[in-house]
VOPAGU-2260 file (C-alpha; in pm, 1 decimal, decimal comma):
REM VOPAGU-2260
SITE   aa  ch    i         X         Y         Z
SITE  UNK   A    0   13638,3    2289,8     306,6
SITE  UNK   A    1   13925,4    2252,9      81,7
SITE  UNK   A    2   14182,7    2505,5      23,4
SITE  UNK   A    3   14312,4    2642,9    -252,9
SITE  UNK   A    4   14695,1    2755,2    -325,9
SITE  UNK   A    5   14705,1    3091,6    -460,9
SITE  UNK   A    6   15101,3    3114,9    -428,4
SITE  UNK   A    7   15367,8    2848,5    -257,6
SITE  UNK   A    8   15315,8    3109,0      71,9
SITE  UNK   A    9   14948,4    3183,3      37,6
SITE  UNK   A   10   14609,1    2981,8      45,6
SITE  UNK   A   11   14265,8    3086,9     -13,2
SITE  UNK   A   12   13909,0    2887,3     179,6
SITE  UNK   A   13   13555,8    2965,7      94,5
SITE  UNK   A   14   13337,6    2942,9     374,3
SITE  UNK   A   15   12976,3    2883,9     345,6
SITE  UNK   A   16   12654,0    2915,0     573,5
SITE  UNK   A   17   12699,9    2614,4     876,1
SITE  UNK   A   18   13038,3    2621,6     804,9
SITE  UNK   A   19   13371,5    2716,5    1037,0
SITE  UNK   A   20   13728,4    2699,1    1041,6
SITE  UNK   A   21   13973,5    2816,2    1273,6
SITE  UNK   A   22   14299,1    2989,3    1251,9
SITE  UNK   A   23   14616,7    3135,0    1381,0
SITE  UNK   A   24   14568,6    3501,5    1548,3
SITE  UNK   A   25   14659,4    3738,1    1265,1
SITE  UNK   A   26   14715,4    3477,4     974,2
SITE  UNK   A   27   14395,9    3643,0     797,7
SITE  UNK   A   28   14527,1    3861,8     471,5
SITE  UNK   A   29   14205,4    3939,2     318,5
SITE  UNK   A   30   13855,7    3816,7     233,2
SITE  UNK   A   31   13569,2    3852,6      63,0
SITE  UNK   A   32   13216,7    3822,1     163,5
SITE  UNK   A   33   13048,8    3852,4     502,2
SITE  UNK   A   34   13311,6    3669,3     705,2
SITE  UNK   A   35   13346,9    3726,9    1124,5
SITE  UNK   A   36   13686,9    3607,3    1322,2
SITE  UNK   A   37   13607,6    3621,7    1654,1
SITE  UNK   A   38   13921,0    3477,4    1941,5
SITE  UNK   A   39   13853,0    3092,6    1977,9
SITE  UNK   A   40   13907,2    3014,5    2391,6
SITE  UNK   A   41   13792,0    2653,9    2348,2
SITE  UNK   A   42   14116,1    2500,8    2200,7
SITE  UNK   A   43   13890,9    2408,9    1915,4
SITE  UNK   A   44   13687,4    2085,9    1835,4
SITE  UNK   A   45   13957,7    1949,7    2102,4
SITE  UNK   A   46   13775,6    2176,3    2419,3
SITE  UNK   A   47   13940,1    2309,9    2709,0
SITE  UNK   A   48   14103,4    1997,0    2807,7
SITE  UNK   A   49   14305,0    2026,7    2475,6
SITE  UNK   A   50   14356,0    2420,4    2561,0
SITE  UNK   A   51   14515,6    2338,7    2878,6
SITE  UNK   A   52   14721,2    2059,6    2685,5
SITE  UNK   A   53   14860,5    2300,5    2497,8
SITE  UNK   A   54   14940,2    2575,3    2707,0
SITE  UNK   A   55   15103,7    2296,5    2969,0
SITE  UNK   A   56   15342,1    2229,3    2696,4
SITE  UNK   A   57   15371,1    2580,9    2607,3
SITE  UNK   A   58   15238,7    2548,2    2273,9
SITE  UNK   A   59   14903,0    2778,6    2326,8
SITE  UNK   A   60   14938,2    2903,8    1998,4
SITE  UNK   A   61   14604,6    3152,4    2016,0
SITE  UNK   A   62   14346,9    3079,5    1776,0
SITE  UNK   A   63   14039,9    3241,6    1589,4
SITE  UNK   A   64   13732,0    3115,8    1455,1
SITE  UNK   A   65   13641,0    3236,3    1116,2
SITE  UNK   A   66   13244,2    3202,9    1004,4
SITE  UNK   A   67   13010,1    3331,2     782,7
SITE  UNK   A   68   12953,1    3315,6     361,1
SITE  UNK   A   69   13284,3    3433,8     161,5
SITE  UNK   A   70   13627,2    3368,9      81,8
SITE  UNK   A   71   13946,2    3441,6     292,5
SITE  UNK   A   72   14291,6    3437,4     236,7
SITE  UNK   A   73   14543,2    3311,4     500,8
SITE  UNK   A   74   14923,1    3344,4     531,9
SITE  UNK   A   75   15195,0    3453,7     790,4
SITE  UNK   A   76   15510,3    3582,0     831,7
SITE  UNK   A   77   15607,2    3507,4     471,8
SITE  UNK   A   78   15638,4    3066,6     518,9
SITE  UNK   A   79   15599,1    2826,7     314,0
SITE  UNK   A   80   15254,4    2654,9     287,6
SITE  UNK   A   81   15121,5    2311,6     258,1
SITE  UNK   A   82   14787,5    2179,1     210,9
SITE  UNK   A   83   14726,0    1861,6     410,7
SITE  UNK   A   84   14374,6    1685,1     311,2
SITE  UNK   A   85   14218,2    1432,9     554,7
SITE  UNK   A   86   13972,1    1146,4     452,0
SITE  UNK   A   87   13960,2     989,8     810,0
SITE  UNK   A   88   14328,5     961,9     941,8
SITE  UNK   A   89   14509,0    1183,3    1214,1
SITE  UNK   A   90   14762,1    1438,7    1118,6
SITE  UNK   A   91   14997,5    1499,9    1440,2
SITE  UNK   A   92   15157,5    1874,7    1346,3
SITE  UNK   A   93   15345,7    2167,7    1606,2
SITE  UNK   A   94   15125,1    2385,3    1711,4
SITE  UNK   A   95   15317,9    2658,1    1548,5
SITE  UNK   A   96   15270,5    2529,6    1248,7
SITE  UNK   A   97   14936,2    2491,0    1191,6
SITE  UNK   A   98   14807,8    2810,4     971,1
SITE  UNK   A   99   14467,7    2743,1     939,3
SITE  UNK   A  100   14239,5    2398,6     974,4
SITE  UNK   A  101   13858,9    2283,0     878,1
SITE  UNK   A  102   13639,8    2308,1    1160,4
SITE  UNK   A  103   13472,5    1980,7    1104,7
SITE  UNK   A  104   13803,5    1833,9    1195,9
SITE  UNK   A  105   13855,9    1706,4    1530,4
SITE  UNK   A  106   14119,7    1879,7    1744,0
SITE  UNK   A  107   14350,7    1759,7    2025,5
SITE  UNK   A  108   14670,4    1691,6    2176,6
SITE  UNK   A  109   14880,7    1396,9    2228,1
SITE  UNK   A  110   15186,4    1375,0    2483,4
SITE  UNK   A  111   15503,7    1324,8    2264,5
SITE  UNK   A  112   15589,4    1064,7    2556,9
SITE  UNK   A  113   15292,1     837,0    2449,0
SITE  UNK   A  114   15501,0     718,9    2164,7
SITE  UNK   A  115   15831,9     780,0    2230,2
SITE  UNK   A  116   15848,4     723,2    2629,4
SITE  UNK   A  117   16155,8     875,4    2787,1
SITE  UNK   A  118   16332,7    1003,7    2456,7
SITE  UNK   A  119   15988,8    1117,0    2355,1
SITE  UNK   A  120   16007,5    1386,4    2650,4
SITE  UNK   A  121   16372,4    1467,7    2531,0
SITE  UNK   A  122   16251,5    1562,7    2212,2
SITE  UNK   A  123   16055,1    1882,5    2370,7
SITE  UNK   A  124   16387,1    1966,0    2522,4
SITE  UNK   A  125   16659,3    1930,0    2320,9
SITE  UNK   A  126   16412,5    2079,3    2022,5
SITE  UNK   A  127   16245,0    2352,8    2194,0
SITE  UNK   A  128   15960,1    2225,9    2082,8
SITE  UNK   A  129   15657,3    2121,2    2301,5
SITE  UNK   A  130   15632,2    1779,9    2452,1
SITE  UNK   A  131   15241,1    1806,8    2292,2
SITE  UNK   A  132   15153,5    1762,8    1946,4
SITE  UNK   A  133   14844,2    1892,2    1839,9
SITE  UNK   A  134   14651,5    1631,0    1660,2
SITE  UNK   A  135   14365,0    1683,9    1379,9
SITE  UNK   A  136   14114,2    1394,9    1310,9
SITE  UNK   A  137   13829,2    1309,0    1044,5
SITE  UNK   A  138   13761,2    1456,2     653,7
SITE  UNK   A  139   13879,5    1800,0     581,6
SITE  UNK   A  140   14137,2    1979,9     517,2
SITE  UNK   A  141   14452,9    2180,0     722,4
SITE  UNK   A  142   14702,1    2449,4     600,2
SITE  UNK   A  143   15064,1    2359,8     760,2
SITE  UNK   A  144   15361,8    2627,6     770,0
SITE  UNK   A  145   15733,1    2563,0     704,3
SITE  UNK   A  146   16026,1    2745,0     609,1
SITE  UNK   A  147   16151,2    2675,5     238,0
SITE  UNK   A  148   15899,1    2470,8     141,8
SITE  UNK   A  149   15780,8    2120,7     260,2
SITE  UNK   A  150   15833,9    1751,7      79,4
SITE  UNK   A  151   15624,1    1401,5     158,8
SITE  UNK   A  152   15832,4    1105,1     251,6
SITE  UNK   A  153   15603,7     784,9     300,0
SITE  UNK   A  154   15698,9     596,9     588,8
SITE  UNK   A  155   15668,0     207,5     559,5
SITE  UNK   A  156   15728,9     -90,9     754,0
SITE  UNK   A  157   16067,1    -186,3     560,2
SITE  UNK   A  158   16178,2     171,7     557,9
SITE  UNK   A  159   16173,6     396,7     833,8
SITE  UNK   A  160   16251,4     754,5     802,8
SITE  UNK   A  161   16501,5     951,7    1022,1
SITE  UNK   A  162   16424,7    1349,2    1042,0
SITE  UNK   A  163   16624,3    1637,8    1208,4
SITE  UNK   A  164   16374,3    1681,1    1516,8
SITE  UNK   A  165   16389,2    2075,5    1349,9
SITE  UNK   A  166   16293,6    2022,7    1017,1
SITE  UNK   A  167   15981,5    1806,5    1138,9
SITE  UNK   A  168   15639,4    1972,1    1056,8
SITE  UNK   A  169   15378,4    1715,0    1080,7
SITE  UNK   A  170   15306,7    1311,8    1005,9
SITE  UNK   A  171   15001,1    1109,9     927,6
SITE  UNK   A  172   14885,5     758,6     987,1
SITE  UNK   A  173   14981,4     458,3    1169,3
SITE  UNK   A  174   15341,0     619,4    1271,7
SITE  UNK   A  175   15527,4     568,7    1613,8
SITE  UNK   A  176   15845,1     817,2    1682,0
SITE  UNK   A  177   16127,5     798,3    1915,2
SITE  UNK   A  178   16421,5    1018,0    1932,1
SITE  UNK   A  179   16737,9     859,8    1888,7
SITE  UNK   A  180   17121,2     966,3    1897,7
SITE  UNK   A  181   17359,6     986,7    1586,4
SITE  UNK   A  182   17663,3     984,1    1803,7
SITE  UNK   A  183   17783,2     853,0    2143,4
SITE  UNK   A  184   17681,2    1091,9    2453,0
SITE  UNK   A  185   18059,4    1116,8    2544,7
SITE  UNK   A  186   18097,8    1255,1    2186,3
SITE  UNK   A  187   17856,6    1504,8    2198,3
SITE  UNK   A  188   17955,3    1696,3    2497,3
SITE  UNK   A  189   17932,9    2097,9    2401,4
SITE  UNK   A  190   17784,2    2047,8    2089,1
SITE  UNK   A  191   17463,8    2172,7    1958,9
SITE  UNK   A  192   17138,1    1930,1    1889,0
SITE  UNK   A  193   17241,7    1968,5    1516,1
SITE  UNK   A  194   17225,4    1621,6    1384,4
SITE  UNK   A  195   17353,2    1442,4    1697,3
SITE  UNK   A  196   16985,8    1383,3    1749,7
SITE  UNK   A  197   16734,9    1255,5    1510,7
SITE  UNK   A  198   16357,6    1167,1    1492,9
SITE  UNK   A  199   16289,1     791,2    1391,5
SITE  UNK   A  200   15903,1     765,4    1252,9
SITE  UNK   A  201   15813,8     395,8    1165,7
SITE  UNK   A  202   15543,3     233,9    1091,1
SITE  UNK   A  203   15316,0     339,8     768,7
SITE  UNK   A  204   15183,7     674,1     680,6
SITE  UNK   A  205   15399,4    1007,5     530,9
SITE  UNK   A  206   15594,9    1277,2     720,1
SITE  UNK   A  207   15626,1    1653,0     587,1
SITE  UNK   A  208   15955,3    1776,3     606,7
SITE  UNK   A  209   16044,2    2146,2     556,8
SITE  UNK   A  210   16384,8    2234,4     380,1
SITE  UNK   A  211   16501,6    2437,6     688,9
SITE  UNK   A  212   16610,8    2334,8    1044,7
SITE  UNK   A  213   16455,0    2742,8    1137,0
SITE  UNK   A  214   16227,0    2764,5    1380,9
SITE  UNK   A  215   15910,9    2942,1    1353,2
């Protein structure tokens, strides 16, 4: 179910019979066609198991299932969109910033820990961020939200890439993370996270980075 961009802050799906796709709660604009949203309580593809993720890690960003035969348009609160197409590989995104996602993808979560053990956890914490990521799997298509737009830096072995934990959206393939320090802790005693702390993904795949440290 690909989407298609209609401006740099809106997308467009058509949706056929059989078909679903979810969405953020209030991220509809318009449609056409005979199209239902109805509230989604089963986390998703991911089930209640991924629900409960989520809301543990205070990222139960409320969902709704869209169905039926027509088009619909999808945007919120006036952020940048990108279209992220699957063909098999896991995209790990914020809850928050997931827009809108093919229903034949398979949802989750995965513990931020799992990867990046003890500074892993301190990314939830120093970010505000959850310590779960929500995690998308198989061949279809998601609709990611950032402020001031979003670029693609591939990650390889030789080159790892370094992020502001902030201005992290999402990251695909064969990536481990771990949250490391620019500066001593001694030197950063009352200041901010700014970019004392920074988000090391290695490994090989791509990470989307939006041009603003902003939260959602």
């Amino acid at each position: 179910m690909p989407f298609t961009m209609l401006n740099s802050r809106m997308v467009e799906a058509r949706i056929g019979p059989g078909q679903r796709m979810f969405s953020q709660r209030g991220a509809m604009l318009a449609y056409r066609g005979e199209v239902s949203f109805t509230p989604n309580i089963q986390g998703g593809q991911g089930g209640i198991g991924s629900m409960i993720g989520r809301r543990i890690a205070g990222e139960a960003t409320p969902l709704m299932t869209v169905e039926g035969t027509g088009t619909v348009m999808f945007g919120h609160g006036g952020h940048h969109v990108q279209v992220v197409d699957l063909t098999g590989e896991t995209l790990y995104v914020e809850a928050d910033r997931l827009l809108a996602f093919d229903g034949a993808l398979q949802q989750g979560t995965m513990f931020m820990g799992s990867q990046g053990g003890v500074m892993g956890m301190v990314r939830g914490q120093v970010t505000g961020q959850g310590l779960f990521t929500t995690t998308l799997k198989g061949v279809g298509s998601a609709a990611v939200m950032a402020h001031g737009g979003v670029i693609e830096l591939p990650i390889t072995p030789q080159r790892p890439v370094h992020v502001d934990p902030q201005a992290y959206v999402a990251h695909r393939g064969d990536v481990r993370n771990k949250l490391s320090t620019a500066l001593g802790w001694r030197d950063m005693v009352g200041r901010g996270s700014g970019e004392a702390f920074q988000l090391e993904l290695s490994g090989q795949g791509t990470v989307y980075v939006q041009a603003s440290e902003e939260k959602l």
